[in-house]
SEMARDREN-22577 format. One record per residue (C-alpha): residue in three letters; z, y, x. Coordinates in steps of 0.02 Angstrom, whole numbers, padded with zeros to 5 digits, always signed. Example, Ala and Ser with C-alpha at 12.3 -4.5 7.8 and 13.67 -1.06 7.14 Angstrom:
BEGIN
ALA+00390-00225+00615 SER+00357-00053+00684 
% end
This chain:
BEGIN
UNK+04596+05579+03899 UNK+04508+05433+03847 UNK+04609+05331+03978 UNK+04762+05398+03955 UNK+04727+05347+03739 UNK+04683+05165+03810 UNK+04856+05162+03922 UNK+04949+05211+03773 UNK+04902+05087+03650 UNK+04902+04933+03770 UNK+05094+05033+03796 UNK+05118+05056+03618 UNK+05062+04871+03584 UNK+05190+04789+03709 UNK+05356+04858+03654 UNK+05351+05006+03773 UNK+05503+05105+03691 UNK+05596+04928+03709 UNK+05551+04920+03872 UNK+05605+05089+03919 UNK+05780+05043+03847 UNK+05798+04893+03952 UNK+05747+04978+04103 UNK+05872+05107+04068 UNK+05758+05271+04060 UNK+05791+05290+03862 UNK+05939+05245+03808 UNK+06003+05056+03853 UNK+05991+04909+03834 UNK+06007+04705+03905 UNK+05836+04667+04007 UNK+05754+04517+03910 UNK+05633+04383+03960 UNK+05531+04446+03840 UNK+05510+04612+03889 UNK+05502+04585+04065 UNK+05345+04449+03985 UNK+05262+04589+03903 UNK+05277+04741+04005 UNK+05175+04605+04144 UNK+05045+04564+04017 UNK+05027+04750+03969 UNK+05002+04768+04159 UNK+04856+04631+04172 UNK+04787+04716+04025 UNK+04759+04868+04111 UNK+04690+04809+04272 UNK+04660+04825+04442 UNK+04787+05007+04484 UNK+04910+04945+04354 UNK+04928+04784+04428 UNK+04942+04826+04611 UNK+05075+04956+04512 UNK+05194+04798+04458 UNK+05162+04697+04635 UNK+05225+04874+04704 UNK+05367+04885+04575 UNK+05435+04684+04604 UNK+05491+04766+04779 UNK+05605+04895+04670 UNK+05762+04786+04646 UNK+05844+04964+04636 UNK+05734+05021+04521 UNK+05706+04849+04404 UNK+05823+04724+04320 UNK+05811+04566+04389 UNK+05737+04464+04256 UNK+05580+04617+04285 UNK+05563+04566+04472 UNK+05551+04374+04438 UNK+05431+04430+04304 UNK+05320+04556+04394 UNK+05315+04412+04546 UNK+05186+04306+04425 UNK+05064+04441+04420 UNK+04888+04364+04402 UNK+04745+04469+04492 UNK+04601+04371+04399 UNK+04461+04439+04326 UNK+04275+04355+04268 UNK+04171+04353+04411 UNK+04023+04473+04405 UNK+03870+04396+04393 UNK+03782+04346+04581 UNK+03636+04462+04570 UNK+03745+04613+04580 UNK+03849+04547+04709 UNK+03679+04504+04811 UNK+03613+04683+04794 UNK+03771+04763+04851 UNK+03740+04633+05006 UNK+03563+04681+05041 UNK+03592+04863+05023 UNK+03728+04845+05173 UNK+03696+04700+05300 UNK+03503+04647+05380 UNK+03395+04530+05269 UNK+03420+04387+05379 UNK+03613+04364+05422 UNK+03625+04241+05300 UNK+03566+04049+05308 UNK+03651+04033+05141 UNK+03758+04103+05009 UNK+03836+03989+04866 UNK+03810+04068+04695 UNK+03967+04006+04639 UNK+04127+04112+04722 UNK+04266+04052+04802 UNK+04404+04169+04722 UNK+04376+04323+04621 UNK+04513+04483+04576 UNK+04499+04641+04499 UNK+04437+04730+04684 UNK+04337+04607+04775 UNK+04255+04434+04758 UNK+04214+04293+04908 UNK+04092+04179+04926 UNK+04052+04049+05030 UNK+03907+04073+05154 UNK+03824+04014+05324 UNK+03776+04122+05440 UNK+03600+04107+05535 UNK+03685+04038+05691 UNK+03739+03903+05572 UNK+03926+03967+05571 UNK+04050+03948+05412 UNK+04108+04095+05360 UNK+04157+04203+05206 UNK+04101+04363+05106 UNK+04204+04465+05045 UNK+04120+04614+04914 UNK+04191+04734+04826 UNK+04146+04732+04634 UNK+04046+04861+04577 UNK+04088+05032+04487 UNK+04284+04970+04540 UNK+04311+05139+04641 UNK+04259+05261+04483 UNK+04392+05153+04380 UNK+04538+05160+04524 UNK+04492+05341+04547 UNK+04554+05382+04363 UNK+04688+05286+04358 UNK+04768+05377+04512 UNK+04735+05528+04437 UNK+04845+05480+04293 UNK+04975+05406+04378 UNK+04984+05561+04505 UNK+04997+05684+04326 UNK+05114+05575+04269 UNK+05242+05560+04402 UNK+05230+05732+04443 UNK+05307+05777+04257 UNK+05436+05631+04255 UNK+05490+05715+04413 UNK+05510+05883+04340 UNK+05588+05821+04204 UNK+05714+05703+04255 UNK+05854+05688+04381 UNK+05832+05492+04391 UNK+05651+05499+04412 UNK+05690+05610+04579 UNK+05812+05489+04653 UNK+05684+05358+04601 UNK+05555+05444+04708 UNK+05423+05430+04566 UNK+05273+05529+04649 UNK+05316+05457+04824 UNK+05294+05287+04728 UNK+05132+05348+04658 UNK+05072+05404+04839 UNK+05125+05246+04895 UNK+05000+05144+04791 UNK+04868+05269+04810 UNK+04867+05250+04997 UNK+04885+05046+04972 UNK+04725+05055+04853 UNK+04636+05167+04962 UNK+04651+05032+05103 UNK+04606+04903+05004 UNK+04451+04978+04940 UNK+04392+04988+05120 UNK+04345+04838+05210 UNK+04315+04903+05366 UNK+04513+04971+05377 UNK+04539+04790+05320 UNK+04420+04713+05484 UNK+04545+04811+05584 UNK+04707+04778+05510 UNK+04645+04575+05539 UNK+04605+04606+05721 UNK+04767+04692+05735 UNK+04894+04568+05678 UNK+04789+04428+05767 UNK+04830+04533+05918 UNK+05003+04548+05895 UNK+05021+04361+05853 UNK+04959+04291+05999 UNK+05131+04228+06055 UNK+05134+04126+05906 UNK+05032+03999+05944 UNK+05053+03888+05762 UNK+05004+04067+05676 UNK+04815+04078+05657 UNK+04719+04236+05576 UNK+04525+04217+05533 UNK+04412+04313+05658 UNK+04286+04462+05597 UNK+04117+04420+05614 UNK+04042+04581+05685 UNK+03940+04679+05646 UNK+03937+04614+05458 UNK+04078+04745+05440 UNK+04049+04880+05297 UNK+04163+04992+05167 UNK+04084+04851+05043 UNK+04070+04700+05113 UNK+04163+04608+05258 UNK+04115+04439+05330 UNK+04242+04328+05416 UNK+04293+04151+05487 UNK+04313+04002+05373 UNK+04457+03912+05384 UNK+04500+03775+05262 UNK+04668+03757+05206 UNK+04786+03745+05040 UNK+04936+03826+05010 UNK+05103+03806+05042 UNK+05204+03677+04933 UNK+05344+03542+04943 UNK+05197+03398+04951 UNK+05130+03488+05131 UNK+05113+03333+05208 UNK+05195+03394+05370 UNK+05331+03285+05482 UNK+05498+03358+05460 UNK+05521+03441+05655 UNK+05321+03478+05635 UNK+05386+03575+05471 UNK+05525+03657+05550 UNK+05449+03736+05697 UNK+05315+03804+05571 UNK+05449+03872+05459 UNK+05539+03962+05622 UNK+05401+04025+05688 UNK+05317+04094+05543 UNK+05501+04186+05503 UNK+05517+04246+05690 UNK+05322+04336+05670 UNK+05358+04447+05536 UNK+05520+04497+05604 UNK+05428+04541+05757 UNK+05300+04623+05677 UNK+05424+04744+05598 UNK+05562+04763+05700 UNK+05445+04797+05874 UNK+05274+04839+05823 UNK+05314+04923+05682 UNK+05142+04853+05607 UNK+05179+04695+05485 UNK+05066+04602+05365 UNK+05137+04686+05218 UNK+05069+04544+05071 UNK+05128+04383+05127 UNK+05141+04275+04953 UNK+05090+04103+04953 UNK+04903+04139+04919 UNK+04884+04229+05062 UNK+04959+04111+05196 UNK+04869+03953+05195 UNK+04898+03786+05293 UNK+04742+03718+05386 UNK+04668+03558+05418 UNK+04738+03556+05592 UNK+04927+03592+05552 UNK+04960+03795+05575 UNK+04974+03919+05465 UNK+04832+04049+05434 UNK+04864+04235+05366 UNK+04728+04293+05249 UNK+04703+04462+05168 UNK+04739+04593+05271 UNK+04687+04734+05135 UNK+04880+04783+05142 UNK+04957+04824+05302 UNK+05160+04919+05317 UNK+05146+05026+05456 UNK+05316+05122+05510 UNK+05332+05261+05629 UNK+05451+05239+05768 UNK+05605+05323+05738 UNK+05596+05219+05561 UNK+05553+05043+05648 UNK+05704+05061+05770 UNK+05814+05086+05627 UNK+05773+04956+05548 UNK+05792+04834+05701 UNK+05951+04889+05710 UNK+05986+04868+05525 UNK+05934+04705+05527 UNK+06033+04674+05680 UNK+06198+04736+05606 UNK+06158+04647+05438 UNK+06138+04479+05561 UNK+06314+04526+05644 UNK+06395+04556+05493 UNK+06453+04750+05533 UNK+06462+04826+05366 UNK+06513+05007+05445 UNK+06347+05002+05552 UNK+06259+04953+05423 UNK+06318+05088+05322 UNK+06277+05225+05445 UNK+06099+05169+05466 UNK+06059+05174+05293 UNK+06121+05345+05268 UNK+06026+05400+05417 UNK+05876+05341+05329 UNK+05902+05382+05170 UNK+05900+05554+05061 UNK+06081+05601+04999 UNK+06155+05732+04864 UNK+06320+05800+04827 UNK+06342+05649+04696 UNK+06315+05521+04823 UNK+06481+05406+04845 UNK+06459+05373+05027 UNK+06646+05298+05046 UNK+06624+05173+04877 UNK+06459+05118+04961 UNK+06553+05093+05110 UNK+06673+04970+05031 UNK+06534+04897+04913 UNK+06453+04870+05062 UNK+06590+04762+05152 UNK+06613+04659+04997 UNK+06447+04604+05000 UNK+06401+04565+05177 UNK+06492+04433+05230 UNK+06392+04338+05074 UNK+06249+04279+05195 UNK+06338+04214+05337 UNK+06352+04040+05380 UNK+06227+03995+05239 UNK+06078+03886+05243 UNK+05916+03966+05155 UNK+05924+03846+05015 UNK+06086+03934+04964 UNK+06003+04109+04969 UNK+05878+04190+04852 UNK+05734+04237+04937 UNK+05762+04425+05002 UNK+05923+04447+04907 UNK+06014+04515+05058 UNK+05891+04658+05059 UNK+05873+04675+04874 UNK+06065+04710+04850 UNK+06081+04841+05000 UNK+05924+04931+04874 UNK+06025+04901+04700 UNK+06194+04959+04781 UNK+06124+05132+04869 UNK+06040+05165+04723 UNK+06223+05157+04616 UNK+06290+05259+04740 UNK+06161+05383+04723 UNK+06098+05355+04893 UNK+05901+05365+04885 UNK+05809+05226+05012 UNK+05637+05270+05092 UNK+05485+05187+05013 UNK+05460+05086+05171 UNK+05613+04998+05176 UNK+05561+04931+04991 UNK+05406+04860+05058 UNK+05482+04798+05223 UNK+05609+04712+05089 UNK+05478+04630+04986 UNK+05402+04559+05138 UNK+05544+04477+05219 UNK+05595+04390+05067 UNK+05410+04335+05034 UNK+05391+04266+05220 UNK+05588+04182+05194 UNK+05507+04113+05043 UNK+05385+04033+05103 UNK+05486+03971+05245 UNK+05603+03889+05133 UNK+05457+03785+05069 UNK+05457+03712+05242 UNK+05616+03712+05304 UNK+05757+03730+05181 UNK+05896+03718+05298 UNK+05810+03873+05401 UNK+05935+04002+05410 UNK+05864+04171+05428 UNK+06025+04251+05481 UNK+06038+04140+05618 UNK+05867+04175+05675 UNK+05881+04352+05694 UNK+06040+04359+05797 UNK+05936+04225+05911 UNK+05798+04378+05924 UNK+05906+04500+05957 UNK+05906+04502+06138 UNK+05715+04509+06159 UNK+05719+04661+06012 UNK+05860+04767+06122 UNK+05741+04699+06300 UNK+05582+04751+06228 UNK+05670+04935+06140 UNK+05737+04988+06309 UNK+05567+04948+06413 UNK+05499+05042+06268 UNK+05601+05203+06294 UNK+05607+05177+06476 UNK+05412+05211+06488 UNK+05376+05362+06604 UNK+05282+05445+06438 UNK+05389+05389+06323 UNK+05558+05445+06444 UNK+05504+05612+06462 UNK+05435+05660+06330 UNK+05599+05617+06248 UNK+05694+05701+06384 UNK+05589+05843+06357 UNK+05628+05869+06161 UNK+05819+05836+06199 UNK+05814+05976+06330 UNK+05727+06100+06243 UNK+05836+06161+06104 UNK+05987+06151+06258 UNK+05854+06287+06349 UNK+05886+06417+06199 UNK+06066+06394+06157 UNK+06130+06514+06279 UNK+05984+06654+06220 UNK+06035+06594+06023 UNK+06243+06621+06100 UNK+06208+06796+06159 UNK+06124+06857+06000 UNK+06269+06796+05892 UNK+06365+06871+05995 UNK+06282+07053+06002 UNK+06277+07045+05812 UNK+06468+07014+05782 UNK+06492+07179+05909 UNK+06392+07273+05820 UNK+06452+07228+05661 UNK+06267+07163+05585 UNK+06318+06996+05570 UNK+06256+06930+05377 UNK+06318+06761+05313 UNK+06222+06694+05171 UNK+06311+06576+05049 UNK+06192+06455+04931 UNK+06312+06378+04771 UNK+06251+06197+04748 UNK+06281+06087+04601 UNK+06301+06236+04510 UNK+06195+06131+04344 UNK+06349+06087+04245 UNK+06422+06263+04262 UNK+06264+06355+04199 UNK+06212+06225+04057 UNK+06398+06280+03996 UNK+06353+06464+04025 UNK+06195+06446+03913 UNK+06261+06351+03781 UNK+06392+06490+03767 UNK+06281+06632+03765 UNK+06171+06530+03631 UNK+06306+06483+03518 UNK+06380+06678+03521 UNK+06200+06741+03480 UNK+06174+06615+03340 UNK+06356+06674+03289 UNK+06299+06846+03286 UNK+06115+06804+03196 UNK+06208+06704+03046 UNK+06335+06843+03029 UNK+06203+06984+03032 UNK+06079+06856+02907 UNK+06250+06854+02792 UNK+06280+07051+02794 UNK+06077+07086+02757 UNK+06069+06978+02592 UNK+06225+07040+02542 UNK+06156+07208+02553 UNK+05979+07158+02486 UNK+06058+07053+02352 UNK+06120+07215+02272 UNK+05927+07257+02243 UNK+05855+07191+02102 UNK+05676+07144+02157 UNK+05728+07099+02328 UNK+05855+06974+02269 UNK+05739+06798+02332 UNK+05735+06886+02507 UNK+05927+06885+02482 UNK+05921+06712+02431 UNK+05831+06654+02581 UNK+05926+06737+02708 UNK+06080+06667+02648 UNK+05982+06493+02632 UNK+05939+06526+02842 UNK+06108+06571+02864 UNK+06181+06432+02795 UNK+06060+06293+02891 UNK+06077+06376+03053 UNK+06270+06386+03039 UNK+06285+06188+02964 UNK+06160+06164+03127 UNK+06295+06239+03244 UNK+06451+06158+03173 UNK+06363+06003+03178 UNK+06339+06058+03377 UNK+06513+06116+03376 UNK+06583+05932+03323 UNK+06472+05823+03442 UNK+06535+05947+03605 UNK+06653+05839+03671 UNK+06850+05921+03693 UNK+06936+06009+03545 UNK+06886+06119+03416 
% end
């Protein structure tokens, strides 16, 4: 309770009900710079879960206006440092006495989870330690709760907070926190990714030092580096070739591992003193299962070919649909759109905007995108951003029809794997095995005249909201009329005539109260 009293005051004191209007969940109203300013600082102000909240949220173009997204892209996960003797003791009480040589008092970079520092190992290697801050898990624990409690109501309560997904969003950060707080799922996402990016020989990933591997602390490779600006230094083919192959790694990690590097903004993707690029932070890792990551290949692939109907049919084989859902206007929405991001340098595209708009336009159509494809969104356009930096006249489209043909080669020796053929042969077979069993039951029951056909009425919420206002406005009739007919009576009684006096006062307020009803209904009286 006390929490949820600290939330609402830091809400209270940046503008939440205007915020609310210019997000469109009460009431409306134009998104402004300035609310998009303070709903981010309200954010800050409430730490650690509500920020990685807002970095979660800047992948909801569907969700947030535009001016939101820029906004909630600035997010600043900086916090005091804690002071070195508590970081030390959380050292000593989980790696030997002696693995360290040195530790610099001083650390390198400090956010609301974890804080590095410098250090040399006894072997005299450079490396880094990474520890989480103190007391941080009690604090993420609470928040979660809240946000859980909270989403679960919105859900209950509002259509647009279903199509929205709200308590898938809120699972969503809880499992993204829950990774983060562990550092040995982190060790393992970095080994990972360096695995799959061994074919990418400009793309570097700092190794784990094992066994300095805990929940609490992780220790890994140096490697000195700045980020990513205009002023890189870099010869222009030198630039290029970075810029393509840093592009082509992500797309691979999506579209045929189906394991990505899931946060790659400009402080985590560093360039190094010898010319590559090196991928820090692995605390946030997309996984997709496979049915999911072949969709999305081929999404990406129809997207690159410019086939709006494909397109089309792949999202709404992904996504969750409703009776409301305009399938044919997203259709032609669709083909309106596409042929924007062909035959376009990257200079002339905002970073993910492809993606973004294929989120804002199924969500007007009332077509409801997994979580995943947010993320997968969010982390295309921060790779293309970044490869902008380095090659402005990149084009991404262009890149992924190039990758095609090793996407399609590398699908079909996937599915052509003797345990991956037949144990797909094996699920297409088996509901085959019962249809003639299934065909001789129908059967037997339409002979024998036992047959039942159930019917379900959908969308039936209009229809019964009219129903109850009905039956509420004739029983209000019926209470006035019956409130009218007792004073009457009672006003014929001498003592009981202020009892008469307030029924006909109730009968008069509820009646004004139902005319007034009456009048807003929309249609004639």
């Amino acid at each position: 309770m006390k929490r949820a009293l600290y939330v609402t005051r830091v809400a209270r004191r940046g503008g939440i009900l205007r915020v609310l209007r210019e997000l469109g969940v009460a009431g409306s109203r134009p998104a402004t710079r300035e609310g998009a300013k303070e709903f981010r600082r309200g954010l800050e102000e409430l730490g650690t879960t509500y920020i990685k909240l807002g970095q979660l949220l800047s992948s909801r173009p569907d969700l947030l206006p535009d001016v939101y997204i820029e906004e909630l892209g600035k997010l600043v996960d900086q916090v005091p440092p804690v002071p070195f003797p508590e970081i030390q003791r959380v050292i000593a009480d989980d790696l030997p006495a002696d693995t360290f040589a040195r530790i610099d008092l001083e650390p390198l970079a400090t956010a609301s989870i974890a804080q590095i520092h410098s250090a040399l190992l006894k072997s005299g290697r450079d490396v880094i330690v990474k520890v989480r801050r103190p007391g941080i898990e009690e604090q993420i624990e609470l928040d979660l709760a809240l946000l859980r409690s909270t989403a679960e109501t919105l859900e209950r309560r509002s259509e647009r907070a279903q199509l929205l997904q709200a308590r898938a969003l809120a699972d969503e950060l809880e499992v993204h926190l829950r990774a983060e707080l562990d550092f040995t799922e982190e060790a393992h996402n970095a080994e990972l990714v360096a695995q799959m990016l061994v074919q990418f020989e400009d793309l570097v990933v700092p190794a784990v030092i094992r066994p300095y591997v805990t929940e609490r602390v992780l220790v890994l490779e140096r490697i000195d580096g700045k980020k990513v600006d205009a002023d890189h230094g870099l010869a222009a083919e030198r630039a290029q070739e970075l810029a393509r192959q840093f592009f082509r790694a992500y797309v691979h990690q999506v579209t045929v591992e189906g394991v990505y590097h899931a946060d790659p903004h400009r402080g985590n993707v560093l360039l190094s003193q010898d010319g590559r690029l090196a991928l820090v932070d692995f605390g946030l890792l997309g996984r997709l299962d496979d049915d999911t990551r072949r969709m999305l290949s081929l999404l990406l692939l129809a997207m690159a070919q410019n086939r709006a109907d494909d397109v089309a049919d792949l999202i709404l084989g992904m996504s969750r649909t409703s009776l409301d859902s305009d399938e044919a206007a997203f259709l032609h929405e669709l083909r309106r759109k596409l042929p924007r991001y062909h035959w376009r340098p990257l200079a002339g595209i905002r970073a993910g905007e492809a993606l973004a708009d294929l989120q804002r336009v199924s969500f007007e159509y009332g077509i409801s995108l997994p979580t995943t494809f947010a993320l997968v969104g969010k982390t295309l356009a921060q790779a293309d951003s970044i490869a902008r930096v380095l090659d402005p006249q990149l084009d991404p489209v262009e890149l992924l029809k190039e990758d095609s043909l090793e996407v399609m080669l590398r699908e079909g020796e996937r599915r052509l794997e003797p345990n991956q053929f037949f144990a797909w042969l094996y699920t297409q077979l088996q509901p085959l095995e019962r249809v003639p069993r299934r065909l001789g039951q129908l059967l037997n029951k339409l002979e024998t005249g036992t047959l039942k056909v159930g019917v379900a009425p959908t969308d039936m919420a209009d229809a019964e909201h009219a129903m109850r206002s009905v039956a509420n406005r004739v029983g209000a009739a019926v209470i006035v009329a019956s409130l009218l007919i007792a004073s009457a009576l009672l006003a014929r009684v001498h003592d009981l005539r202020w009892y008469a006096f307030g029924g006909f006062c109730a009968a008069f307020a509820l009646g004004t109260y139902m005319l007034w009803k009456i009048i807003r209904t929309p249609g004639e009286l």
